[in-house]
Every structure is written in C-alpha cells, then in structure tokens.
N, C-alpha and C positions, 0 to 999 in steps of 0.2 A: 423706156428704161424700167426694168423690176422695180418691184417696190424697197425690196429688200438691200438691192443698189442704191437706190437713190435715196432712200429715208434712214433704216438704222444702221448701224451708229457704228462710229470710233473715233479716236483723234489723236493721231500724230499730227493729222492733216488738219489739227488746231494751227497749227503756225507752220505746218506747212513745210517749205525747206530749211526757215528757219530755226526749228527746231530737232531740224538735225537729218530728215527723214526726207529722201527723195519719194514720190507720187508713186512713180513709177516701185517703187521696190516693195511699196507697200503690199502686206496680204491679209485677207478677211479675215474677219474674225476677231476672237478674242488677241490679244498682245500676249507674250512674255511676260513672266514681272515682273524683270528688268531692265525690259525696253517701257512698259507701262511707270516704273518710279522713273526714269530716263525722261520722259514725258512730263510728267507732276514736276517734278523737280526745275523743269523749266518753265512750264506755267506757273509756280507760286510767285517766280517774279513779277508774276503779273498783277499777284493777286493783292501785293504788299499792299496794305491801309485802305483797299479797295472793297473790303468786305466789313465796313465799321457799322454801316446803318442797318444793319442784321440785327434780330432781337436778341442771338443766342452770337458768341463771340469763338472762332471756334484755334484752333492750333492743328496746324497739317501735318502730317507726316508722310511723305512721300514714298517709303519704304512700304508703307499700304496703302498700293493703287492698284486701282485697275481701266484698261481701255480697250476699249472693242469698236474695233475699224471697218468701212465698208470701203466699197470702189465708188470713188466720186467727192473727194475731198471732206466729210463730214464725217462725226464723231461724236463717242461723248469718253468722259473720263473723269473716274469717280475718284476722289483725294479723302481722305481717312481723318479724320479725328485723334491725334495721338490716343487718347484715354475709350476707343470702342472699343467691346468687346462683348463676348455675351453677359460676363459678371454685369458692366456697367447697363447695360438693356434689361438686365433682369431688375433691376433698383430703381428704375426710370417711375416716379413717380407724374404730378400735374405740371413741375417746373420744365422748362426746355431742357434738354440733355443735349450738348455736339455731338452731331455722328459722321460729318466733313461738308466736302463743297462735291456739285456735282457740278460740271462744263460740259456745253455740247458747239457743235459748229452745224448749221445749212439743216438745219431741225428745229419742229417748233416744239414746246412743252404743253402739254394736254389736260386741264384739266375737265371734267366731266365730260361734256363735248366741244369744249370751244378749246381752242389755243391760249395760252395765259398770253394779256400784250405787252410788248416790250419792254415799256415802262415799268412792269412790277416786276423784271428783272434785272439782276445785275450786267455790266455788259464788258466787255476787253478789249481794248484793238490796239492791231501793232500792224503798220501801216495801213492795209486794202483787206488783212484779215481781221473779221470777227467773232468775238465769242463772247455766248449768253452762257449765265451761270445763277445757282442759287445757293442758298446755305439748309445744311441738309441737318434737322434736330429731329430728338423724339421724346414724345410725352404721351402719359396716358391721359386716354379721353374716354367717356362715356361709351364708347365702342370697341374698347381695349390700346392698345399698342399702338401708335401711330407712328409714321415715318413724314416729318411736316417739310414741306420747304418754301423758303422765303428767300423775297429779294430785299429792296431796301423799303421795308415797311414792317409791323408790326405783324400784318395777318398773314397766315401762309396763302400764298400763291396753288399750291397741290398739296393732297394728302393721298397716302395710303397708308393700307393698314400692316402692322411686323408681323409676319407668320411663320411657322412652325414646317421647313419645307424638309424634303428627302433630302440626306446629305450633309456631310459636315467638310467646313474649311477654315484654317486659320486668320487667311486674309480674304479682303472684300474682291468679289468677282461682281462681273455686270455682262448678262448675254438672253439675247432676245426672245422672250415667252411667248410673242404670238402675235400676227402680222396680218393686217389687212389690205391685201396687194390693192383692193377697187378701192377703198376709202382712204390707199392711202396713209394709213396709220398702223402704230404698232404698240407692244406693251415690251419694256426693258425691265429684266427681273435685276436688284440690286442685292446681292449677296451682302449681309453685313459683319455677321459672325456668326462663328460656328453651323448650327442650320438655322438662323434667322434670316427672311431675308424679305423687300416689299418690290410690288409696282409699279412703274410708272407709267405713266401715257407719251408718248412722240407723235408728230406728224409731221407732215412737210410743212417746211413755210409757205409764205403767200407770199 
C-alpha cells in the first residue's frame, strides 16, 4: 500500500460511522469546512474534562477546523483555540499561549526520529475505535516562535518552529508537505493563521 495511503492523514474515519461518515463515501484529501467543524463538533465530546493535565488549558471552537482524510481509515484533525489568530501569535511571549488540540487515528507522532510513546499522549476511545491527541501551545523560545505540543505532562512531547509561509488564510488548514514513501513517514504542514504556519512529523504506527 502507498505510503501516502496508508500513513497521512484525515479523520472522519476518527469514529468512523459513528460520526456520521460512511468509509466507503469517503475522499482524499483535504475536507470541506463544514464537513471538517461537522467532525470537531463531534469529537469535542470526546474531549470533555479529558484534556485537564495539559500545562496550557485550552477552549475549542469548532467553527475552526480543519481535516484532511486518506484511504484506509486514518486521519488527523486540527480543533482551533477560540482566541488564535495572528494578533494573538504575534504577542506570544515565554508563557504558553492555546493554539487548539490536534487528533489523529492509525498514525504515529514524530518527534526527532523516534515516534513519541503512547503514554506521553492523550488518548480517546469509543468502543474498538482509537484516538491519540495532544494539546497544541506556543511560546517563544531561544530559537524564535514555537508550535509545542503536549500530552498529559508538563514537557512538550514535539516542537516546531512558527514560520512565515506563502499565502494567507482566515482559518487553520492542515495538508501534507512532504512524504517519505521508503521510511514511511511524512511531514503535515499546520496552517494556523493568516500566513503562519508549523511542522509536524507522522509515521506509521508499530
């Protein structure tokens, strides 16, 4: 199977039929983003009291989301921080700032070159389906802008850095900057406001 199949990203196919979306109707890519708040909207009840031991506390809003789907049941989807935006990124001093939660399904999170382990993050399930998730801040650090994410512990689990890209958008987008079919891994750009946007690492689970 592609890599690009099998490893990045989207999630409807977080809950599957349960939230709403037959397998089968499913199409690549980026979502709608009204099928993507569609989506948020029904995982935050997931999410209720489940994101407390986070360092940064954060408040969703569903109306900015975004989800980008492949073939083969997995996914990620990015839930919004009422209060992002680029004002708010531009003021982001040492303290954490919320910038949302991100979720994925049948994907691992990457930091450096290891996969972060389960433990250091958060986790979902509703019935036979599961989802890993983190809480997604930023602060500046010695190296400029960061985008930090954390499960239930103090230290961030991944970092990248906020960068200055081509392109301006109101709401947060999430879609795939660069894939390595042999190793199996990929990098998911997260759009966060306006043209700011960072990083992350995926790979397939073990």
């Amino acid at each position: 199977m592609r890599f690009l199949t099998a490893i990045l990203v989207a999630t409807i196919g977080l809950l599957g039929v349960s939230a709403g979306i037959a397998p089968a109707q499913e199409k690549l890519g980026p979502a709608a983003p009204e099928e993507a708040q569609r989506v948020a909207e029904r995982l935050m009840q997931l999410l209720e009291d489940g994101l407390d031991k986070a360092p940064v506390q954060v408040s969703l809003t569903a109306k900015n989301s975004a989800l980008l789907r492949i073939d083969g049941g997995g996914g990620v989807l990015l839930i919004a921080d009422s209060g992002l935006s680029a004002e708010t990124l531009g003021k982001v001093g040492k303290d954490l700032v919320p910038v949302g939660v991100l979720l994925w399904r049948k994907l691992a999170l990457v930091s450096g070159d290891d996969r972060v382990a389960a433990e250091g993050l958060f986790k979902f399930t509703r019935g036979d389906v599961e989802v890993q998730a983190v809480v997604l801040a930023a602060r500046k650090t010695d190296d400029g802008l960061a985008l930090q994410a954390f499960g239930p512990g103090d230290d961030p689990v991944a970092s990248a850095a906020i960068k200055a890209v081509d392109g301006e958008g109101a709401r947060v987008a999430l879609s795939v900057a660069e894939k390595d079919e042999a190793a199996k891994r990929g990098v998911i750009a997260l759009h966060l406001a306006k043209n700011l946007a960072a990083r992350l690492k995926f790979g397939a689970p073990e």
